[in-house]
C-alpha positions in Angstrom: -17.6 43.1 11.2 -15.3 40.8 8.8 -13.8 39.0 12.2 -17.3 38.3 13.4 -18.2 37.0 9.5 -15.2 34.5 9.6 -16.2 33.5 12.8 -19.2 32.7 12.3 -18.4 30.8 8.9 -15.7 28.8 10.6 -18.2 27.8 13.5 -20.6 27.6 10.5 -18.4 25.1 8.7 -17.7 22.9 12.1 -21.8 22.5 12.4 -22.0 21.0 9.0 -18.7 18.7 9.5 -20.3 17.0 12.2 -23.8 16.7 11.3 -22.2 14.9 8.3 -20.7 12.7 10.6 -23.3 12.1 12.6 -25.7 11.1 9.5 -22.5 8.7 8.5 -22.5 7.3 12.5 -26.3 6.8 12.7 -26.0 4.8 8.8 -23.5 2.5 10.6 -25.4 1.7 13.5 -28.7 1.1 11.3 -26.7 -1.3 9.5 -24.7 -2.6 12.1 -26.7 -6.7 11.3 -26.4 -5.7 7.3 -24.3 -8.8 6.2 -21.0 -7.7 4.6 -21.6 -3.9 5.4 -18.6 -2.0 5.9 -18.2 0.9 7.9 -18.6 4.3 6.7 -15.2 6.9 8.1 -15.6 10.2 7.8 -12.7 12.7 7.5 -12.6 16.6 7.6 -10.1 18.5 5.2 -9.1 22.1 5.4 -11.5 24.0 3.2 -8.7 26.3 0.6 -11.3 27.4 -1.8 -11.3 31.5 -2.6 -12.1 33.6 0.4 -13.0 30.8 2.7 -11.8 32.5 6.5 -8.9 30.3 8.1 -10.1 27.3 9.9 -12.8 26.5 7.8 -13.2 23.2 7.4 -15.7 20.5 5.4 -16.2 16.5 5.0 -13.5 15.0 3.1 -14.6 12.0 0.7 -15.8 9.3 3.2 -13.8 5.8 3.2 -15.1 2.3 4.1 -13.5 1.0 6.7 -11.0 -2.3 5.1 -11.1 -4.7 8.3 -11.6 -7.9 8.0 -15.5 -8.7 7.9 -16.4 -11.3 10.6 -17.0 -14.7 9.3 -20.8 -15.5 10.6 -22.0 -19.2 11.0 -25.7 -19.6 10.1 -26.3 -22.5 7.5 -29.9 -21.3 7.9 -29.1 -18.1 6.2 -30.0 -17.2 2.5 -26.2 -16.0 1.9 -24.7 -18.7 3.8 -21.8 -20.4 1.5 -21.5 -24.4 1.7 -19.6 -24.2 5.1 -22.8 -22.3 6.6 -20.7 -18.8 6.8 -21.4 -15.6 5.2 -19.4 -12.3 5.8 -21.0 -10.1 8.8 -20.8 -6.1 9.6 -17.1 -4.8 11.0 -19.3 -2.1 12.6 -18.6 -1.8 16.5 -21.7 -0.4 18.1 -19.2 0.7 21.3 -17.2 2.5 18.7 -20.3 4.0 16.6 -21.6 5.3 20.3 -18.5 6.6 21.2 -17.9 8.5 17.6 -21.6 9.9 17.9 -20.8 11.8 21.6 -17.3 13.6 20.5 -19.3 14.5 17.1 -22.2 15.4 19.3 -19.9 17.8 21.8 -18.2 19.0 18.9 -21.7 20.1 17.2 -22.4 21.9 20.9 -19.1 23.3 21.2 -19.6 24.7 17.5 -22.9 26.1 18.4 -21.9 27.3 21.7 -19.0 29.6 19.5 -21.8 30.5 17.1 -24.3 32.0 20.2 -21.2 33.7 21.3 -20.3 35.4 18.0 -24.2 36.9 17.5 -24.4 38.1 21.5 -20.6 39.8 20.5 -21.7 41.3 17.5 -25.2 42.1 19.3 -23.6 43.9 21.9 -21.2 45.8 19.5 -23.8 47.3 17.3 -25.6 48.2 20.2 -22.9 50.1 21.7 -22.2 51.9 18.1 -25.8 53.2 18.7 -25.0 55.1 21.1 
């Protein structure tokens, strides 16, 4: 049953990466018109603590992403400098969108391993029953 343990943490582990990233992908596209919001990256690290199963893996320590803000003309606007410009969002909502389906197929693939796992280990125990 130790296989089917590791298994399951390691799909386990994949469910909770990407639901992170998800949270960090919707944040983005709620602030997507927040002047001078910079984009949250997520990145997954190898998890190496004590008796984790190979291939377990968790959120690394998210990053902002260092483009170059877009310079926004709107004298009308409370942060507007002298020129009328303040600094926009370097969030791309074609990017966000695209970030949120491979996270969203990844959480489904993830889960699809997990189902897997429990009907295996279902059907084992019922055929030690026997």
């Amino acid at each position: 049953m130790t296989d089917f343990s590791n298994a399951l943490s390691v799909a386990a582990s994949g469910l909770r990466t990407q639901a992170q990233r998800l949270t960090h992908v919707s944040e983005n596209i709620a602030n997507a018109d927040t002047p001078g919001y910079r984009r949250k990256i997520t990145t997954f690290e190898v998890e190496r603590a004590m008796g984790a199963p190979e291939g377990t893996v968790r959120p690394g320590p998210v990053r902002l992403d260092q483009t170059v803000l877009p310079l926004v003309f709107d004298p009308s606007h409370p942060m507007a400098d002298e020129t009328g410009h303040y600094d926009g969002s370097n969030v791309d909502l074609v990017i966000e969108l695209a970030d949120a389906r491979e996270a969203q197929r990844s959480y489904e693939a993830n889960l699809r391993i997990f189902d897997q796992i429990r009907q295996m280990s279902s059907s084992l125990n019922e055929l030690l029953r026997r």
